[in-house]
N, C-alpha and C positions, 0 to 999 in steps of 0.2 A: 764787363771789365773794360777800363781805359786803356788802351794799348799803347804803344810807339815799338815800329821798325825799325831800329835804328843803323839797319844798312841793306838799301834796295837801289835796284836798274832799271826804273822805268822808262830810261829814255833807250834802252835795249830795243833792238830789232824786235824781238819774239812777242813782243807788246804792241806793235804799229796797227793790228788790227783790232784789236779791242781795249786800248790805253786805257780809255775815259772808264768805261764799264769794272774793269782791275779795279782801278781808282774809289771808283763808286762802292764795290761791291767793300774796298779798305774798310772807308765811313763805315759800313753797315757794320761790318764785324766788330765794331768799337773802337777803329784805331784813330787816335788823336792826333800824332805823328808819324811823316814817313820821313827820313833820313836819306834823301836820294845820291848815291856817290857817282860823284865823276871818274872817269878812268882815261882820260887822254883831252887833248882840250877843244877838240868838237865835244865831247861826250860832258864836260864842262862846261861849254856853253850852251847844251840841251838841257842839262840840271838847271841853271838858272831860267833857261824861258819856262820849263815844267813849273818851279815854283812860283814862278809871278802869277801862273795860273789859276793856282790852286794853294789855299791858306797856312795848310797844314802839312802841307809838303816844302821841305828845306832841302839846299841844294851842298854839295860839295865839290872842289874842287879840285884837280891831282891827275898823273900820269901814271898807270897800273906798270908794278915790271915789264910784264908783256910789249910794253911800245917805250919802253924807257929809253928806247935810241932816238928818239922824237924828243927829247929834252934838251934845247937851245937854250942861249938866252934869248930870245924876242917871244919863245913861246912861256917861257919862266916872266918873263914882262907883261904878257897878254894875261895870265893865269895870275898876276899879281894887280892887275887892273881890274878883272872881273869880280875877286876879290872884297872888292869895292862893294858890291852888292848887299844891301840888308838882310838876304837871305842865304846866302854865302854862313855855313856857318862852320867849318873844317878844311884841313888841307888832305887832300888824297883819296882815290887809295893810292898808296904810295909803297914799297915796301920791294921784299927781294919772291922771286921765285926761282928755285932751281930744281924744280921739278919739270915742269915744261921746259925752261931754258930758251924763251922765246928770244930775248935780248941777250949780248953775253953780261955772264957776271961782273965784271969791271965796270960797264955801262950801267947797270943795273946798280949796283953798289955807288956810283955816280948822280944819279938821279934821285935817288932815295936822303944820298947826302943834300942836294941840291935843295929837295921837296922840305927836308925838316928847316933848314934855313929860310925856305920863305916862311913856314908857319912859324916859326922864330919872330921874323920880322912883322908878319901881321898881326900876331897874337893871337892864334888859333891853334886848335888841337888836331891832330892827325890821323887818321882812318891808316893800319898799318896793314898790311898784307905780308905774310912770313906762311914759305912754303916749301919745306924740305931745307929752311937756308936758316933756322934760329940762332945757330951761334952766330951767325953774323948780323943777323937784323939785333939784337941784342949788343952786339959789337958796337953796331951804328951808333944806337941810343943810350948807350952808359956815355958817350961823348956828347948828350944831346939835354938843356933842363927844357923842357915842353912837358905836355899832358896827352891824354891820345888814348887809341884804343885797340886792343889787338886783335882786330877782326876777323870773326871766325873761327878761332883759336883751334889748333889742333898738334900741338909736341908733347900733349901728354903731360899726367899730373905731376911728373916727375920735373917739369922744368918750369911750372907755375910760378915760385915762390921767386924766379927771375924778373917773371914780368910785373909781379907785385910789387918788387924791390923797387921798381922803376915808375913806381906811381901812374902805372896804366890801369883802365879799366880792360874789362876782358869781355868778349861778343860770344855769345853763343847760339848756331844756327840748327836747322835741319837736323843736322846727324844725331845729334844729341838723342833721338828719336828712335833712330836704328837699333833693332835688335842685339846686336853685336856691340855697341856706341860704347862699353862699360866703362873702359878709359876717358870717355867724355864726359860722360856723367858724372865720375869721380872728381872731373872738374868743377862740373857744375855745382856741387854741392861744398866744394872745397873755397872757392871764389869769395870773398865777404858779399854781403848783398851788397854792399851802397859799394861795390866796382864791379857789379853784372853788369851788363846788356844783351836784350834779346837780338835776334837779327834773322831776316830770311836769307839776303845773300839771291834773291831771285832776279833774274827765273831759275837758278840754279839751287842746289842744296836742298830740295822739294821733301819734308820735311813725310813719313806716316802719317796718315792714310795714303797721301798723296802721292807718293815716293814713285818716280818714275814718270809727272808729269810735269808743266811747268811751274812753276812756282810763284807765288802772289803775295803781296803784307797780307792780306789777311789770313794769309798760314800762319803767320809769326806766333798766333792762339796756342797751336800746336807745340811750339817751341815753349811759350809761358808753359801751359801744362807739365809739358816731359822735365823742366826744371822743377817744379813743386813739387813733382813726386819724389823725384829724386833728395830733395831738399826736407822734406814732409813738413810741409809750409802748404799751404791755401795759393789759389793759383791768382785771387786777387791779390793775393800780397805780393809774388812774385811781380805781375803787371804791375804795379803802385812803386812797389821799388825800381823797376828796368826805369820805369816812365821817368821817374826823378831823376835817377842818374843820368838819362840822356838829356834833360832840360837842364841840369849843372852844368856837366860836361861840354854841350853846344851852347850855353849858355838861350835857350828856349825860350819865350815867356810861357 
């Protein structure tokens, strides 16, 4: 199978001793692309040197809620410079968390505004993070025409047909996997194909067999799998569809 991740952290701490070797072992597994997100703008400016590196890895850019109080303008200006970059191919993660509550909501609701207005202006699609906060990230973006993706997804199949209304694609990680997942699943299978995407979400989200280690692109296998069955589709078809959708979406060659 041809894979793509189309949402990973390898310029993450948890990766500083064996990056290359992750990396390597991606290739092997079949993956074509990795989709590396930024989350604050060192962590954006680690995405782009990563990619320059390496062919098949693309970089994004964005400030995660968790440091949304780090959203200036001079850092919203550096983050629009970097931009710049041919490998640069999204804004974010970007989006609200009110589960951790690292940033206050105000801020946070600030920054997310902030974030879709630069991808506004550059013409790119956005990595959205929504966690515990839907009605309001959904607030944000019924005010917003962009494209983007909702990654991760986890409010349940009861609020899908919102995100769908809003012309997003939809990410599905790890969990999807879990014994327990069935509300995920129901997603999963609900979704149209041409607005899936797979995703690791690593080193987090560590998807069965793994469950409880770190997590790597080439689990994202795991993740193609657990949606085919659920779907009772062929698991090269699931990878064949995620892979296109993410090379439309980022616009990929």
């Amino acid at each position: 199978m041809r894979l793509i991740d189309s949402h990973a952290h390898l310029d993450f701490r948890q990766f500083d001793d064996d990056r290359e070797s992750v990396i390597q072992r991606a290739r092997e597994a079949g993956l074509v692309a990795i989709v590396n997100i930024g989350t604050d703008l060192a962590s954006s400016q680690a995405t782009v040197a990563l990619a320059e590196q390496h062919d098949f890895i693309y970089a994004t850019l964005g400030v995660h809620p968790h440091s949304a109080d780090t959203v200036t303008p001079a850092v919203l200006d550096e983050l629009r410079a970097l931009a710049q970059h041919p490998k640069v191919v999204a804004v974010g993660e970007t989006g609200l968390d009110y589960y951790r509550d690292l940033s206050p909501r105000p801020v946070q609701r600030q920054a997310f505004a902030d974030q879709l207005a630069l991808a506004t202006d550059l013409g790119l699609p956005v990595i959205i993070h929504s966690r515990d906060a839907h009605d309001d990230v959904i607030a944000a973006l019924r005010g917003w025409r962009g494209i983007g993706v909702m990654h991760s997804y986890s409010a349940g199949p009861g609020r899908l047909e919102e995100v769908l209304e809003l012309g997003l694609c939809v990410g599905i990680s790890g969990p999807v996997t879990f014994p327990k997942a069935d509300a995920l699943r129901a997603v999963a299978a609900a979704v149209p194909l041409e607005r899936l995407l797979v995703e690791t979400d690593c080193p987090y989200l560590t998807p069965e067999p793994y469950r409880g280690r770190r997590n790597q692109p080439a689990y994202v296998r795991y993740v193609v799998e657990a949606v085919a069955r659920t779907r009772r589709v062929s698991a090269e078809a699931v990878a064949q569809a995620t892979a296109d959708n993410v090379r439309r979406l980022f616009s990929i060659s």
